[in-house]
C-alpha positions in Angstrom: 19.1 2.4 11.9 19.2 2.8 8.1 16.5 5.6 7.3 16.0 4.0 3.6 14.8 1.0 5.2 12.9 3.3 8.1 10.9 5.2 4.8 10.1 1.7 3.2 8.9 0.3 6.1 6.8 3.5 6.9 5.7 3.4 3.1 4.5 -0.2 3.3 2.2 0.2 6.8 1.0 3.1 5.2 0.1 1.4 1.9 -1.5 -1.9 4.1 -4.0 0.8 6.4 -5.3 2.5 3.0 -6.1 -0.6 1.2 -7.3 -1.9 4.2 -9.8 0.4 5.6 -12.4 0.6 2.7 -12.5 -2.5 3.2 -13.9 -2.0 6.3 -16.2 0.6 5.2 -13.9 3.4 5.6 -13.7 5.8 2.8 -10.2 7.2 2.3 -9.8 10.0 -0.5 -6.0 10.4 0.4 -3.3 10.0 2.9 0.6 11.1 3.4 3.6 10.5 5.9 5.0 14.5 7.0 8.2 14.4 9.1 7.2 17.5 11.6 9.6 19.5 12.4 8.7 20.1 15.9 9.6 16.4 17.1 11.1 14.7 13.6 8.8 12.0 14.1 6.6 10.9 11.1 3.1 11.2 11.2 0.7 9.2 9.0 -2.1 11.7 8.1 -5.2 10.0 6.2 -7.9 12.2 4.5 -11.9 11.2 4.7 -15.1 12.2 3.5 -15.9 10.7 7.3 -14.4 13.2 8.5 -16.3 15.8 7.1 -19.4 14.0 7.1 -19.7 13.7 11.0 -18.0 15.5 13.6 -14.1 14.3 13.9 -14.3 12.8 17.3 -16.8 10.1 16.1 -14.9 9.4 12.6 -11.9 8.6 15.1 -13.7 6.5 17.6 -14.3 4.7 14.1 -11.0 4.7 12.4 -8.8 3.6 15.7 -10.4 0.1 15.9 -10.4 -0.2 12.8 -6.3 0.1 12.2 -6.2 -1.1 16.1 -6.9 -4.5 14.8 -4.3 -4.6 12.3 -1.7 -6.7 14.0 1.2 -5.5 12.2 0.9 -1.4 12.9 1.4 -2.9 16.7 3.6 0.6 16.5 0.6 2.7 15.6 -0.1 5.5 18.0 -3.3 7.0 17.3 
């Protein structure tokens, strides 16, 4: 697989799930793919005052429905 097209494709999702969620009344202050070294898969990290506002479990029993219902991140592992 051509990794140029693998970082577009990555960049595009992650573009669509930032625009997206304040939408749905999720703030997002930042976000960022990291290639870990540990596995070399990339993770999508998103950065919210939700986060810090309430405790994390319950700003991700929020976010995960929220990008759950975004048909075209069927890839999305939360």
């Amino acid at each position: 697989m051509d990794t140029t097209t693998l970082v577009s494709d990555l960049v595009k999702d992650g573009k669509r799930i930032i625009e997206q969620l304040p939408q749905d009344g999720f703030e997002v202050t930042a976000a960022f793919w990291l290639k870990r070294a540990e596995d070399g898969r990339w993770r999508f990290y998103i950065i919210s005052p939700v986060a810090e506002s309430e405790r994390t479990n319950d700003a991700y029993s929020r976010l995960i429905p929220l990008v759950r219902r975004m048909p075209e991140l069927e890839w999305l592992d939360p």
